[in-house]
PDB file of N, CA, C and O in Angstrom:
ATOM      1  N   UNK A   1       7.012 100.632 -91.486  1.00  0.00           N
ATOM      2  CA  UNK A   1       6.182 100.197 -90.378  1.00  0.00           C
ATOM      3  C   UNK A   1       6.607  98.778 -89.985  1.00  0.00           C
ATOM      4  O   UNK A   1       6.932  97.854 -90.730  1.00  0.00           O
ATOM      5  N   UNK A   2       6.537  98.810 -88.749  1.00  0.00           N
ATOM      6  CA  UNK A   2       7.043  97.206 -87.797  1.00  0.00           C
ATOM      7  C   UNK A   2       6.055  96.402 -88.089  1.00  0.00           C
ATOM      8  O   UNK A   2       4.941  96.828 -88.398  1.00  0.00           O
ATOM      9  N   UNK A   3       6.392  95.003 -88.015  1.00  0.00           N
ATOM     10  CA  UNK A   3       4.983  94.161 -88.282  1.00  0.00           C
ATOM     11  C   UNK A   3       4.333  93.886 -86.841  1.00  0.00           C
ATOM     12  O   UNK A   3       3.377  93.121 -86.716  1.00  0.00           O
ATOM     13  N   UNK A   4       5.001  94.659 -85.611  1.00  0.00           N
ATOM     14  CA  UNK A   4       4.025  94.803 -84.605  1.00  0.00           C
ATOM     15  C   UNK A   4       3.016  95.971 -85.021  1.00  0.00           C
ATOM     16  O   UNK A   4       1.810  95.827 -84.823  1.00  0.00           O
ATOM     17  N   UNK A   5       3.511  97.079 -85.576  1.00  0.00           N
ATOM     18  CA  UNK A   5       2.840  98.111 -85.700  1.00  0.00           C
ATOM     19  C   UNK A   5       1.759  97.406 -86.593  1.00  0.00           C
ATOM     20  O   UNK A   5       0.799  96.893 -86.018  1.00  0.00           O
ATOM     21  N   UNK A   6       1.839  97.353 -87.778  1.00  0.00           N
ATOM     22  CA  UNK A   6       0.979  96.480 -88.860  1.00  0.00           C
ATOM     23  C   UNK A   6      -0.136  95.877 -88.207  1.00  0.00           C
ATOM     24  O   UNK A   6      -1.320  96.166 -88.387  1.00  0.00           O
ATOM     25  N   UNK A   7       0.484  94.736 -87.183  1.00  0.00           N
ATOM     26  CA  UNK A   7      -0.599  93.630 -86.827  1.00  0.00           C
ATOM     27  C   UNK A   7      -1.100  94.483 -85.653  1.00  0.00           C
ATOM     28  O   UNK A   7      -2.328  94.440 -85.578  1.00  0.00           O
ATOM     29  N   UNK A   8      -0.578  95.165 -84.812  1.00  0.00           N
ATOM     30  CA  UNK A   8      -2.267  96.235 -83.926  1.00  0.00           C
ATOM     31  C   UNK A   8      -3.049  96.470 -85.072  1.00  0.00           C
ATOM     32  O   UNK A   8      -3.911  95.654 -85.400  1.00  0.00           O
ATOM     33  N   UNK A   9      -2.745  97.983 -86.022  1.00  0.00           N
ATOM     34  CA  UNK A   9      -3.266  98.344 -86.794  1.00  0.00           C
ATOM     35  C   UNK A   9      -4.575  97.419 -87.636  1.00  0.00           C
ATOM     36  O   UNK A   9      -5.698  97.774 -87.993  1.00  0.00           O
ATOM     37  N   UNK A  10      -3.837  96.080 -87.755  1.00  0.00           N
ATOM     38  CA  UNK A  10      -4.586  95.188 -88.627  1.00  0.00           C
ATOM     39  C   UNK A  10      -6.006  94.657 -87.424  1.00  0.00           C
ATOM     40  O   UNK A  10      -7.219  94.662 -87.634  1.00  0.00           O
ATOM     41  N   UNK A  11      -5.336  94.298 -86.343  1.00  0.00           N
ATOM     42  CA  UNK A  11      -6.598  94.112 -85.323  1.00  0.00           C
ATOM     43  C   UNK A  11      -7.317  95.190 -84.750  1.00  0.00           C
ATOM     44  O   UNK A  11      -8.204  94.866 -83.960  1.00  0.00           O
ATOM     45  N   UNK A  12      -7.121  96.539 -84.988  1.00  0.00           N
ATOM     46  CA  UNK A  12      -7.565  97.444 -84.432  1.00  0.00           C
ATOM     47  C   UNK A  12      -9.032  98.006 -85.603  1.00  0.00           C
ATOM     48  O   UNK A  12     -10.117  98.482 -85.271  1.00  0.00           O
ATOM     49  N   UNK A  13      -8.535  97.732 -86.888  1.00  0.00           N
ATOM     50  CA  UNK A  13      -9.304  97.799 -88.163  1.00  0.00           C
ATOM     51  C   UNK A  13     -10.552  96.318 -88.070  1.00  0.00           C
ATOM     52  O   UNK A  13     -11.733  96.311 -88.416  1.00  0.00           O
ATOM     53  N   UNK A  14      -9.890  95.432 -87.600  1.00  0.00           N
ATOM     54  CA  UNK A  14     -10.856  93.872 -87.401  1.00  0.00           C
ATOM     55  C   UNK A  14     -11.341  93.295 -86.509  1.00  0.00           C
ATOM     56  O   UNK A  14     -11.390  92.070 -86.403  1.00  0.00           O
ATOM     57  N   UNK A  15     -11.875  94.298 -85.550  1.00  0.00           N
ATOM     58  CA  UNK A  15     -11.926  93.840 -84.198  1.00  0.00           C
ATOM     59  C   UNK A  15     -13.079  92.648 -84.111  1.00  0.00           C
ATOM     60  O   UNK A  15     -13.139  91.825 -83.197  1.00  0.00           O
ATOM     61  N   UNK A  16     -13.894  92.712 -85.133  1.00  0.00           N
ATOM     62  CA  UNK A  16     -15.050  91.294 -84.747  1.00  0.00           C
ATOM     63  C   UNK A  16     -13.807  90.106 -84.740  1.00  0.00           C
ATOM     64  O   UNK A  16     -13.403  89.425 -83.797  1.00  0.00           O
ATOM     65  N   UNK A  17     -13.457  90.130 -85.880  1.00  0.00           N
ATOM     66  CA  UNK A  17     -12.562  89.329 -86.278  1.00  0.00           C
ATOM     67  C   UNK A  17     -11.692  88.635 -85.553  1.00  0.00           C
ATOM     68  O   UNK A  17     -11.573  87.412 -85.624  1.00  0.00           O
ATOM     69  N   UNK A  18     -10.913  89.521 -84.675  1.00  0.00           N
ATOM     70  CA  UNK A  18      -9.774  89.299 -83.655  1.00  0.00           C
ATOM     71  C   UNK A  18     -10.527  88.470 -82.701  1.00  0.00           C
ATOM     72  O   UNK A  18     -10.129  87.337 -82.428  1.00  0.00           O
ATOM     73  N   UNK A  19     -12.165  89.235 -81.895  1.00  0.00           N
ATOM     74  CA  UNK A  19     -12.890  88.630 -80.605  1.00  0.00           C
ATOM     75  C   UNK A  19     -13.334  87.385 -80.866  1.00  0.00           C
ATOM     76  O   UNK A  19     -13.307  86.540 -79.972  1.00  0.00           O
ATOM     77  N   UNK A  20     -13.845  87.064 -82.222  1.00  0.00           N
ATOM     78  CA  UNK A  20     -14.544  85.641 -82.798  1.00  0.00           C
ATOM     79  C   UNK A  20     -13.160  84.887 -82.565  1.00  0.00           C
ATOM     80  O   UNK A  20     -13.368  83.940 -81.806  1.00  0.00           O
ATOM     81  N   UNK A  21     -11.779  84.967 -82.955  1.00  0.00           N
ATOM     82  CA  UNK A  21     -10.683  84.228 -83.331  1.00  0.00           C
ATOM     83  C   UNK A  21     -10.332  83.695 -81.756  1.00  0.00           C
ATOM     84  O   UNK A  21      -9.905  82.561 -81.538  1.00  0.00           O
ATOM     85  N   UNK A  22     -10.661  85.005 -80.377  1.00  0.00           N
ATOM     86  CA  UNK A  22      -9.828  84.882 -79.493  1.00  0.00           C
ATOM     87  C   UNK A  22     -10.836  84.335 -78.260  1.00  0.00           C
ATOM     88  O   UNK A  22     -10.450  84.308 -77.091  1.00  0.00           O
ATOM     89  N   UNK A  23     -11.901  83.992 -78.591  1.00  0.00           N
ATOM     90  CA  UNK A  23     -13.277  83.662 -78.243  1.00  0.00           C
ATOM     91  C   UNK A  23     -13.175  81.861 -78.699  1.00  0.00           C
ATOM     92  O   UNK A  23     -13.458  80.979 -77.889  1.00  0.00           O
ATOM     93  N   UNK A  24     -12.874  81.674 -79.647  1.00  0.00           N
ATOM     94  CA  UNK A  24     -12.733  80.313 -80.373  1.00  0.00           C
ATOM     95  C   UNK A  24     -11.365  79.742 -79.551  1.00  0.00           C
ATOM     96  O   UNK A  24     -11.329  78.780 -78.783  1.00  0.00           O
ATOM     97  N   UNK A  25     -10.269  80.618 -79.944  1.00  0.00           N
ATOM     98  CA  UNK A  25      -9.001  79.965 -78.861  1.00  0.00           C
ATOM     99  C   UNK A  25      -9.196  79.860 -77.331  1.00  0.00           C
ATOM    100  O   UNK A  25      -8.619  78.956 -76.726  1.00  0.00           O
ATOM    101  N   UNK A  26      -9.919  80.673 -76.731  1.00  0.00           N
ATOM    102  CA  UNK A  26     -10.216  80.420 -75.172  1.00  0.00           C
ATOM    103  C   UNK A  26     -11.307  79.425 -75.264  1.00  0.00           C
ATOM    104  O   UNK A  26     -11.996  79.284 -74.254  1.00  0.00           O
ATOM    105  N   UNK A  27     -11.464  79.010 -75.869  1.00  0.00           N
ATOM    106  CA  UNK A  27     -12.986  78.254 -75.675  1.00  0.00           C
ATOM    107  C   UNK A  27     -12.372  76.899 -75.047  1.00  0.00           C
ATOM    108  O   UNK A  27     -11.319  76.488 -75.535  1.00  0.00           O
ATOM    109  N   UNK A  28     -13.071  76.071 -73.822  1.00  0.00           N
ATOM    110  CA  UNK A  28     -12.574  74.768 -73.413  1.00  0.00           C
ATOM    111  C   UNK A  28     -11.211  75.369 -72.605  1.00  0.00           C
ATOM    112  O   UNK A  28     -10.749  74.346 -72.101  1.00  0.00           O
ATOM    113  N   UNK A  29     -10.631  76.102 -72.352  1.00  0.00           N
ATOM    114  CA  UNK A  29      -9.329  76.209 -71.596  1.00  0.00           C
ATOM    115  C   UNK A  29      -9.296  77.478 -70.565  1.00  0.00           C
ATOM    116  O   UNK A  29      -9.729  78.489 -71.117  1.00  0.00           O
ATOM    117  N   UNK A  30      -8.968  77.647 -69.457  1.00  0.00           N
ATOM    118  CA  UNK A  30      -9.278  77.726 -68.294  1.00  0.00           C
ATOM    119  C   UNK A  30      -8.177  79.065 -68.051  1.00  0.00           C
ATOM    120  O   UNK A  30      -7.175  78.772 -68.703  1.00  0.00           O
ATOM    121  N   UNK A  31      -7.960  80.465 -67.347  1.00  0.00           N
ATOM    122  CA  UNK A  31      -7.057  81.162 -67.494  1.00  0.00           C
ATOM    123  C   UNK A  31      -6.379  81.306 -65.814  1.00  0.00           C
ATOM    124  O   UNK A  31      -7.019  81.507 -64.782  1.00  0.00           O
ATOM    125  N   UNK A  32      -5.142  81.156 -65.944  1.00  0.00           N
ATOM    126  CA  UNK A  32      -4.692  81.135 -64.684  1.00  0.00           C
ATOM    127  C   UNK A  32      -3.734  82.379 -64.819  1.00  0.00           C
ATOM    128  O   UNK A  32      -2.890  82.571 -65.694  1.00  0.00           O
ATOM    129  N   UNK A  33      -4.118  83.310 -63.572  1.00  0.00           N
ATOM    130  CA  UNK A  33      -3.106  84.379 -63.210  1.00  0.00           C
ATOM    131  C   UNK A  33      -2.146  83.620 -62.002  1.00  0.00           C
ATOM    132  O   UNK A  33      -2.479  82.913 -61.051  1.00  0.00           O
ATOM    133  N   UNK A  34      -0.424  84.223 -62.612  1.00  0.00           N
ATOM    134  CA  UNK A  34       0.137  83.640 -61.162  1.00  0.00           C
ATOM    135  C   UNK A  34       1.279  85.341 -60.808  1.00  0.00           C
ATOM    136  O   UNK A  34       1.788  86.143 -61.591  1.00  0.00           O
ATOM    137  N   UNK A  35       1.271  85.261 -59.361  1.00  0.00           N
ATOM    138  CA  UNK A  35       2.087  86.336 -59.117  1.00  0.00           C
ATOM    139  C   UNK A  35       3.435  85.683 -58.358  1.00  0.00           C
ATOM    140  O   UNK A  35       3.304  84.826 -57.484  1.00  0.00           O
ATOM    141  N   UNK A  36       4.507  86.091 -58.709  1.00  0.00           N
ATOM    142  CA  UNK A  36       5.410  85.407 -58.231  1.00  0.00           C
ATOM    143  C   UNK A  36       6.458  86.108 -57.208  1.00  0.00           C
ATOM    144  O   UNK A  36       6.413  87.328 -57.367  1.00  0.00           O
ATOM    145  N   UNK A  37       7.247  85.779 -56.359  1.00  0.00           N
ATOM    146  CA  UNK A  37       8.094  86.723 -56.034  1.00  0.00           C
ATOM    147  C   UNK A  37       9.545  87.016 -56.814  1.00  0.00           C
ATOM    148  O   UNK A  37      10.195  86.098 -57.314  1.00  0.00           O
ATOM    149  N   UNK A  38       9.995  88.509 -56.854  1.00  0.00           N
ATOM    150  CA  UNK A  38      11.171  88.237 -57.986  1.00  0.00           C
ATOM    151  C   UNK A  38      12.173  87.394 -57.985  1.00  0.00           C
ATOM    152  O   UNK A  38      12.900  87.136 -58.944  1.00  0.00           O
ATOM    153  N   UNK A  39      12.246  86.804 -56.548  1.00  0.00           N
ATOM    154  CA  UNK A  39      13.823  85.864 -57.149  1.00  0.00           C
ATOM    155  C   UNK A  39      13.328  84.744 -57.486  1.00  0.00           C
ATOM    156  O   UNK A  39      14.173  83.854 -57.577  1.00  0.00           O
ATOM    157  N   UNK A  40      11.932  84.350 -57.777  1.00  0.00           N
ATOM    158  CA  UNK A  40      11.328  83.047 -58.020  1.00  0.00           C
ATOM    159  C   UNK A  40      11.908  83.654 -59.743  1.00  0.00           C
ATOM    160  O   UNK A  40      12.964  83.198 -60.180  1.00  0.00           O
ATOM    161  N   UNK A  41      11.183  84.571 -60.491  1.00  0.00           N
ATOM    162  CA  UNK A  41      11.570  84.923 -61.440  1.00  0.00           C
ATOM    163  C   UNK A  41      12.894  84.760 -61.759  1.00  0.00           C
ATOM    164  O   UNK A  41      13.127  84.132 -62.792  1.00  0.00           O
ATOM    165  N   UNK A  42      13.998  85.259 -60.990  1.00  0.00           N
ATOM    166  CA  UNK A  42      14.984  85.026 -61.405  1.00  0.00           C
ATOM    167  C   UNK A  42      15.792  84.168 -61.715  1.00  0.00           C
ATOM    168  O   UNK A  42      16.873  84.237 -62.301  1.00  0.00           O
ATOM    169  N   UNK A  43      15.181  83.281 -61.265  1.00  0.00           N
ATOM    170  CA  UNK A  43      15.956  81.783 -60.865  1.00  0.00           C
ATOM    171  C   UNK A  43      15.097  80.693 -61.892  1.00  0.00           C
ATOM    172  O   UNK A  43      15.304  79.495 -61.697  1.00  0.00           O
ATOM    173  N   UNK A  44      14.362  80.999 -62.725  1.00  0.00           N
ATOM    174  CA  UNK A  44      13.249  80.596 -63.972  1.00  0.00           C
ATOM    175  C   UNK A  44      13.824  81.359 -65.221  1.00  0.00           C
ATOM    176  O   UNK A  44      13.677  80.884 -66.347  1.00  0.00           O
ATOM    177  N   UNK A  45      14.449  82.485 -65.020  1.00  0.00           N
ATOM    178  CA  UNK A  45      15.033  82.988 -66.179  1.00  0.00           C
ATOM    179  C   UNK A  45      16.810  82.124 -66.138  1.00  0.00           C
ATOM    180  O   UNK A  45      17.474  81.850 -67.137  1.00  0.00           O
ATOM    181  N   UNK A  46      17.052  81.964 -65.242  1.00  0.00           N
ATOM    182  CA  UNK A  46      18.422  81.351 -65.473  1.00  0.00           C
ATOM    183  C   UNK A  46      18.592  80.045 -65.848  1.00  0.00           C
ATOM    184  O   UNK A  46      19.673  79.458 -65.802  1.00  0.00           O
ATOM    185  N   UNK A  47      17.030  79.334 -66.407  1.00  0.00           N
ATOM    186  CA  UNK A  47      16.945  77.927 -67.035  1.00  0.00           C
ATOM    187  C   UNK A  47      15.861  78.339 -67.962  1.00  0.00           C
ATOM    188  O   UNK A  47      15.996  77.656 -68.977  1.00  0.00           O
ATOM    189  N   UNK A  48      15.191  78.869 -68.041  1.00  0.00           N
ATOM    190  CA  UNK A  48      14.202  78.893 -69.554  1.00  0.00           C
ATOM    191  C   UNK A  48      15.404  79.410 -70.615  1.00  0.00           C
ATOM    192  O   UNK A  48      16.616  79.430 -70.397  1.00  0.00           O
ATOM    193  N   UNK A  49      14.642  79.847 -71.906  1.00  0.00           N
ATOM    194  CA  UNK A  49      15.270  80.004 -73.146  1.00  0.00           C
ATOM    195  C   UNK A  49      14.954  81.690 -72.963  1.00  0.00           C
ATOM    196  O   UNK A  49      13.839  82.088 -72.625  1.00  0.00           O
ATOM    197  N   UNK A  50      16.028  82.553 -73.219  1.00  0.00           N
ATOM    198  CA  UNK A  50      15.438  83.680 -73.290  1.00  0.00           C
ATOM    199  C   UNK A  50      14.702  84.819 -74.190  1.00  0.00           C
ATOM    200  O   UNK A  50      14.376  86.003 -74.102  1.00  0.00           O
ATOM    201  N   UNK A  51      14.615  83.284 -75.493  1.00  0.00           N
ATOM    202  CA  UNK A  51      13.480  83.882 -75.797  1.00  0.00           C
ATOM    203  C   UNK A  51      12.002  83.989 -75.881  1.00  0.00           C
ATOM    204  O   UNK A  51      11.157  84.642 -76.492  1.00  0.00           O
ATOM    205  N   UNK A  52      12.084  82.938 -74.885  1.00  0.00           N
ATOM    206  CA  UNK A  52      10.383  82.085 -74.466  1.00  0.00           C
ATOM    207  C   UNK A  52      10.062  82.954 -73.396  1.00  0.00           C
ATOM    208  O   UNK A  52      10.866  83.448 -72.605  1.00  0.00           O
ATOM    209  N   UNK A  53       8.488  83.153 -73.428  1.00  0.00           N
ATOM    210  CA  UNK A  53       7.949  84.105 -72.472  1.00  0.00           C
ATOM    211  C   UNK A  53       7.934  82.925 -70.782  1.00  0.00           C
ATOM    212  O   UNK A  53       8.014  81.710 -70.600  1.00  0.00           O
ATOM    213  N   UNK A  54       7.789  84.130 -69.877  1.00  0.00           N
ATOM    214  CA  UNK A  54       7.347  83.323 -68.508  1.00  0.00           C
ATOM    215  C   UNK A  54       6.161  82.405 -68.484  1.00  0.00           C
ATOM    216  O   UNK A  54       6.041  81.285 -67.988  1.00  0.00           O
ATOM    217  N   UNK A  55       5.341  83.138 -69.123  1.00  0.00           N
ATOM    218  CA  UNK A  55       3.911  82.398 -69.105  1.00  0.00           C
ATOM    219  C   UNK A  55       4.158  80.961 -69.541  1.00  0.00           C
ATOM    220  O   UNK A  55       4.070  79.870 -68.979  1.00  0.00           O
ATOM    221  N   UNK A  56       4.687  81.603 -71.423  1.00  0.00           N
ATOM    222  CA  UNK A  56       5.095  80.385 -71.746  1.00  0.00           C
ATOM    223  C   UNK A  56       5.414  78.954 -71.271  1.00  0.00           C
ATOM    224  O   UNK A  56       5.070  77.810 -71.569  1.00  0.00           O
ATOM    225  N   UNK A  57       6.301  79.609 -70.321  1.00  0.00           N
ATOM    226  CA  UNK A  57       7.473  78.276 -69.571  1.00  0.00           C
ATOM    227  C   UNK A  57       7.277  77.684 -69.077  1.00  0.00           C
ATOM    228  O   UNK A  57       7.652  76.513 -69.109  1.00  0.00           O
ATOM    229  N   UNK A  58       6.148  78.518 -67.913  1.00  0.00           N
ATOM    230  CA  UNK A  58       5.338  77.735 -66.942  1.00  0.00           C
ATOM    231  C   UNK A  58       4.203  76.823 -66.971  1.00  0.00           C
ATOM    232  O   UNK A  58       3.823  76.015 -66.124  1.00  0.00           O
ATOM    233  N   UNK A  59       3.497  77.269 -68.714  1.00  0.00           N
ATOM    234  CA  UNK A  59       2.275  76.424 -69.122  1.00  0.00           C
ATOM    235  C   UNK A  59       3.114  75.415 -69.832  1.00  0.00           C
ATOM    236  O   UNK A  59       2.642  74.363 -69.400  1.00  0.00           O
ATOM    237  N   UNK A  60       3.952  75.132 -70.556  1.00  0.00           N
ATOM    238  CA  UNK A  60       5.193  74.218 -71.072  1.00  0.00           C
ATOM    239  C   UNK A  60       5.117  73.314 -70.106  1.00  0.00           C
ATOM    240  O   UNK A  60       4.680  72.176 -70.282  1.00  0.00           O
ATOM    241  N   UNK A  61       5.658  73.892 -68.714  1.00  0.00           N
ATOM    242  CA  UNK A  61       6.000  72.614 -67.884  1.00  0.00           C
ATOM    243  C   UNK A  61       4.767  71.947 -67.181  1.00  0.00           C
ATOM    244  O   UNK A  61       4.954  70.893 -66.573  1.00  0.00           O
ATOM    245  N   UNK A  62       3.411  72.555 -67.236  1.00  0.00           N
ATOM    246  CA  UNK A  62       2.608  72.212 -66.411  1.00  0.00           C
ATOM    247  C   UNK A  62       2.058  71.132 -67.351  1.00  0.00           C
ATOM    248  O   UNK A  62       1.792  69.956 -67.103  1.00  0.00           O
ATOM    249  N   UNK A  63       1.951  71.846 -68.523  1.00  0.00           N
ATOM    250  CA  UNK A  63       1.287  70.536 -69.849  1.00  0.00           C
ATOM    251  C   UNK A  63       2.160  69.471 -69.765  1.00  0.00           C
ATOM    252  O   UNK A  63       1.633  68.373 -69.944  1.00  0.00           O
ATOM    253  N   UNK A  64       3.702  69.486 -69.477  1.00  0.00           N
ATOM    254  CA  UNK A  64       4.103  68.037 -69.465  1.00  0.00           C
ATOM    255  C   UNK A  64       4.170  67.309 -68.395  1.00  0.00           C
ATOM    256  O   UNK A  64       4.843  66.279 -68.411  1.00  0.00           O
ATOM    257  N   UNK A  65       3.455  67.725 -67.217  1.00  0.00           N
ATOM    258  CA  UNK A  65       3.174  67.488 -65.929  1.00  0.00           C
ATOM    259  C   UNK A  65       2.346  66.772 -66.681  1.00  0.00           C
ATOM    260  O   UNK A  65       2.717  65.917 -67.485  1.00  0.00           O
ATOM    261  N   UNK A  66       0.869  67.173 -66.393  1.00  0.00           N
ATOM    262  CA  UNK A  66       0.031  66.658 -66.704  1.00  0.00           C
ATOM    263  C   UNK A  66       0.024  65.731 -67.542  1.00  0.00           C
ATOM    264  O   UNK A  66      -0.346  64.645 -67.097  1.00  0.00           O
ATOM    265  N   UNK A  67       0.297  65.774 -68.584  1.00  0.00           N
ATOM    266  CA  UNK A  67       0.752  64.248 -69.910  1.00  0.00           C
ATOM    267  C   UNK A  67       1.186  63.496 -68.973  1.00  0.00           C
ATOM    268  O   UNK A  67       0.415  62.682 -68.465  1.00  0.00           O
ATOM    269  N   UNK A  68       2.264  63.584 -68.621  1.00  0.00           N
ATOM    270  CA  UNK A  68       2.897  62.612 -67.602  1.00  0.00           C
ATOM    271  C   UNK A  68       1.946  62.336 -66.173  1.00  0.00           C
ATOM    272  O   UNK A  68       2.163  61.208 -65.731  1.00  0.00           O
ATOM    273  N   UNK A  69       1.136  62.971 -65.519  1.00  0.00           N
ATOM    274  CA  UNK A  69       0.326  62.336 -64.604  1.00  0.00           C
ATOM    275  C   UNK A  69      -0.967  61.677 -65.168  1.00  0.00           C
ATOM    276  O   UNK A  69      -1.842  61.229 -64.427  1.00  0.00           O
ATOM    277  N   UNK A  70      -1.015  61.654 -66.221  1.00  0.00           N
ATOM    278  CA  UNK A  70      -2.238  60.763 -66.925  1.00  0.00           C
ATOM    279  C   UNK A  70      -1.531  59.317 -67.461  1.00  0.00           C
ATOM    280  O   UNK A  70      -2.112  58.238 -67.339  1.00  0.00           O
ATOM    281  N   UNK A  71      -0.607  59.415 -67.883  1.00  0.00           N
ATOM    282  CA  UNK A  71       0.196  57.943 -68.083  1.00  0.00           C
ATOM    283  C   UNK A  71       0.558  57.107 -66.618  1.00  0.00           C
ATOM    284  O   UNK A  71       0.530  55.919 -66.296  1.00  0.00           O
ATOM    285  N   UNK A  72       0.880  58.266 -65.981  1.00  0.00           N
ATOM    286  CA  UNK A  72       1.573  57.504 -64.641  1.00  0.00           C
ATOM    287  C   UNK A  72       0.696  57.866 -63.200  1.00  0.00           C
ATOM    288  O   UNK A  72      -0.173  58.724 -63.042  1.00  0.00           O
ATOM    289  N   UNK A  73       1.250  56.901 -62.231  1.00  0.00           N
ATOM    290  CA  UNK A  73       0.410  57.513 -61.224  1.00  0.00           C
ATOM    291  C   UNK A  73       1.534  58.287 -60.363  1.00  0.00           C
ATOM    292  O   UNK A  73       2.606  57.702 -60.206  1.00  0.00           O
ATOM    293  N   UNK A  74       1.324  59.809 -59.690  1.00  0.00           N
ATOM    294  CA  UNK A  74       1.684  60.455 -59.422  1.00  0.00           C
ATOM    295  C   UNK A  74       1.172  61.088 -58.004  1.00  0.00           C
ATOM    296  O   UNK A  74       0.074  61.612 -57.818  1.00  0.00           O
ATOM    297  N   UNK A  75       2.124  60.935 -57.134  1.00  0.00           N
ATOM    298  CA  UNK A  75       1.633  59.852 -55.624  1.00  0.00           C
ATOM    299  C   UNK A  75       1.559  61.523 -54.869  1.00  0.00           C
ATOM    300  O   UNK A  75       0.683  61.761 -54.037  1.00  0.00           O
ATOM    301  N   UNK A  76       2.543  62.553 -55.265  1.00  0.00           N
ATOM    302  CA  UNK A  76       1.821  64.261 -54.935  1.00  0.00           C
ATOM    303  C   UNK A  76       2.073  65.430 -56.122  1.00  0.00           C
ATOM    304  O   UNK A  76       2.508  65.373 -57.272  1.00  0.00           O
ATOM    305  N   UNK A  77       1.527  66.637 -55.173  1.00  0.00           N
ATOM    306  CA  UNK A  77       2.353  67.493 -56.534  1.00  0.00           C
ATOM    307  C   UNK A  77       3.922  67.530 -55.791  1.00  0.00           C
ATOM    308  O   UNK A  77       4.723  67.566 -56.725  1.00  0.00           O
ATOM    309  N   UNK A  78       4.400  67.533 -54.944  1.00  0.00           N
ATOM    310  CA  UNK A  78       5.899  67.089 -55.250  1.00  0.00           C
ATOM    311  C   UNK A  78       6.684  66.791 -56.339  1.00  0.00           C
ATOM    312  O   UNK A  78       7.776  67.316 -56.561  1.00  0.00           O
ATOM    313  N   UNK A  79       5.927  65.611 -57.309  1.00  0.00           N
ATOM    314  CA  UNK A  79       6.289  64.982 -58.285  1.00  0.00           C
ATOM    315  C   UNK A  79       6.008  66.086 -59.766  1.00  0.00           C
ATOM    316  O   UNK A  79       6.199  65.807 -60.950  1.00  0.00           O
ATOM    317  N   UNK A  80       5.560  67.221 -59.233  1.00  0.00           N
ATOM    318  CA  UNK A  80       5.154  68.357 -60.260  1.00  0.00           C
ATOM    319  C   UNK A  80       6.367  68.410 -61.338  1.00  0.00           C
ATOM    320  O   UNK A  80       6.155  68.206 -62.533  1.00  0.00           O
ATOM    321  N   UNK A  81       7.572  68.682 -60.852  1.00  0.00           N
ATOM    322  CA  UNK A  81       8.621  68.848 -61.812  1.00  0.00           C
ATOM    323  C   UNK A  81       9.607  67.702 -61.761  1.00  0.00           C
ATOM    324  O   UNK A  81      10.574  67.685 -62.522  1.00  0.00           O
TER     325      UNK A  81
END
């Protein structure tokens, strides 16, 4: 058995468990859906790491946005990336 298989199995057997854990991690943080068009995608896969998710990449760069617009002053989102 895969340790994907395992770990459903294991959350599928623990489900309080999993909702308390995933209830505690969303707590204080905000969920953003984004839809993109594909060559936006494509052109994000030809500079991320391929083994880092999209989501990933995009909350990566927005968190160091932000760090960086709290130190500095940041005159639009222009200055986003």
């Amino acid at each position: 058995m895969s340790k994907k298989e395992y770990d459903k199995k294991w959350q599928q057997a623990n489900a309080p468990k999993v909702r308390a854990y995933t209830a505690k991690y969303q707590k204080g943080k905000r969920r953003a859906t984004v839809i993109l068009d594909e060559w936006i995608g494509q052109e994000i896969d030809k500079i991320k790491p391929p083994e880092q998710s999209l989501g990933g990449w995009i909350r990566e760069k927005i968190e160091r946005w932000a760090e960086k617009s709290r130190s500095e002053t940041v005159e639009s989102s222009d200055d986003l990336f």
